[in-house]
C-alpha positions as CSV (number, residue, x, y, z in Angstrom):
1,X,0.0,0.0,0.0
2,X,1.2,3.2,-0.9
3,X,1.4,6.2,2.3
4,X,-0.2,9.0,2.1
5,X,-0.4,12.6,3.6
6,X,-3.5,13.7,5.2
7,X,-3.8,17.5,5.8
8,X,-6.8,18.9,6.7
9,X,-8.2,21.9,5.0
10,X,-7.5,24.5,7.7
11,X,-4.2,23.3,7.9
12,X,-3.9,24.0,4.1
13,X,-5.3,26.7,4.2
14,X,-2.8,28.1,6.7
15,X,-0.2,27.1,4.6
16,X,-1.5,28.6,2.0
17,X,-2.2,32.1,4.0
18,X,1.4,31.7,5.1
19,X,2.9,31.3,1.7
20,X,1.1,34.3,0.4
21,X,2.7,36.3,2.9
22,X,5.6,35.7,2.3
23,X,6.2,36.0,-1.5
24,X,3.9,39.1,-1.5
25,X,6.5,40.6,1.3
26,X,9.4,40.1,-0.7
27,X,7.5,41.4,-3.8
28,X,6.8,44.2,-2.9
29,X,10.6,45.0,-1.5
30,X,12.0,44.3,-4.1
31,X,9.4,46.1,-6.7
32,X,9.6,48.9,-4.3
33,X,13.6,48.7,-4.3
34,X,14.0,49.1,-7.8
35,X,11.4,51.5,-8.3
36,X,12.5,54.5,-6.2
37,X,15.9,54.7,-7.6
38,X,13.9,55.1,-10.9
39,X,11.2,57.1,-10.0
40,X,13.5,59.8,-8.4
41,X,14.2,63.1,-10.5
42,X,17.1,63.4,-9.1
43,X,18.1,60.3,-10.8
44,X,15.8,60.5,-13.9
45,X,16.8,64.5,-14.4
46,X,20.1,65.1,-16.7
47,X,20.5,68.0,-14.6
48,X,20.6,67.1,-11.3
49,X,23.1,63.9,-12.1
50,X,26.5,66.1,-11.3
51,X,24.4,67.6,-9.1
52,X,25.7,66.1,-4.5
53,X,22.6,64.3,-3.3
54,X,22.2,66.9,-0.9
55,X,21.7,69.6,-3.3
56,X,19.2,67.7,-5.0
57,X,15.5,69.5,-5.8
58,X,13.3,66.5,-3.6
59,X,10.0,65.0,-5.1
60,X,6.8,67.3,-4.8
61,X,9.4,70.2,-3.5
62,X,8.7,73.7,-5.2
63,X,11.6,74.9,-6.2
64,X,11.9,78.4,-4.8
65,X,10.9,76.7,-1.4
66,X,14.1,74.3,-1.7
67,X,16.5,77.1,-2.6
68,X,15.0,79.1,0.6
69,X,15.6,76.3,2.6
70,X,18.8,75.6,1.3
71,X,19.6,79.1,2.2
72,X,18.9,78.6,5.7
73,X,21.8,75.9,6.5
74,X,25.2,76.3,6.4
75,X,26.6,72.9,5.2
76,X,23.9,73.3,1.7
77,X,24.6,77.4,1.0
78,X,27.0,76.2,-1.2
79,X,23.7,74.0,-3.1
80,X,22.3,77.7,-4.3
81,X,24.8,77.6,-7.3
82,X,22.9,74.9,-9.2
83,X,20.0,76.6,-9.1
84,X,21.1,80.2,-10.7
């Protein structure tokens, strides 16, 4: 006679749930990874790409509003050139 498994169906079904989790977690990390160093204009921009990560114009930020605030700390005064 040949053995066989018996799992119930909420057992299965937990496995299932389980599983789910899990590849749907690492999904989205790794969809959400790849997608922000794309999305970013400072990346996407030819402008900004010789342009120090600090300097950089952040998404949704007006422009005049960045410069001001740029204005306002000593370490990034020297960010106000790339925006002339």
């Amino acid at each position: 006679m040949a053995d066989t498994i018996n799992i119930s169906g909420k057992k299965l079904a937990i496995i299932v749930i389980v599983l789910l989790l899990l590849s749907g977690t690492f999904a989205g990390f790794f969809i959400g990874h790849s997608k922000s160093n794309q999305d970013s204009p400072s990346n996407s921009q030819p402008q900004y790409q010789n342009m120090p990560e600090k300097c950089r114009l952040p998404v949704g930020q007006d422009v005049n509003s960045w410069k001001e605030h740029l204005g306002h700390h000593e370490d990034t005064k020297d960010c106000l050139k790339y925006f002339n």
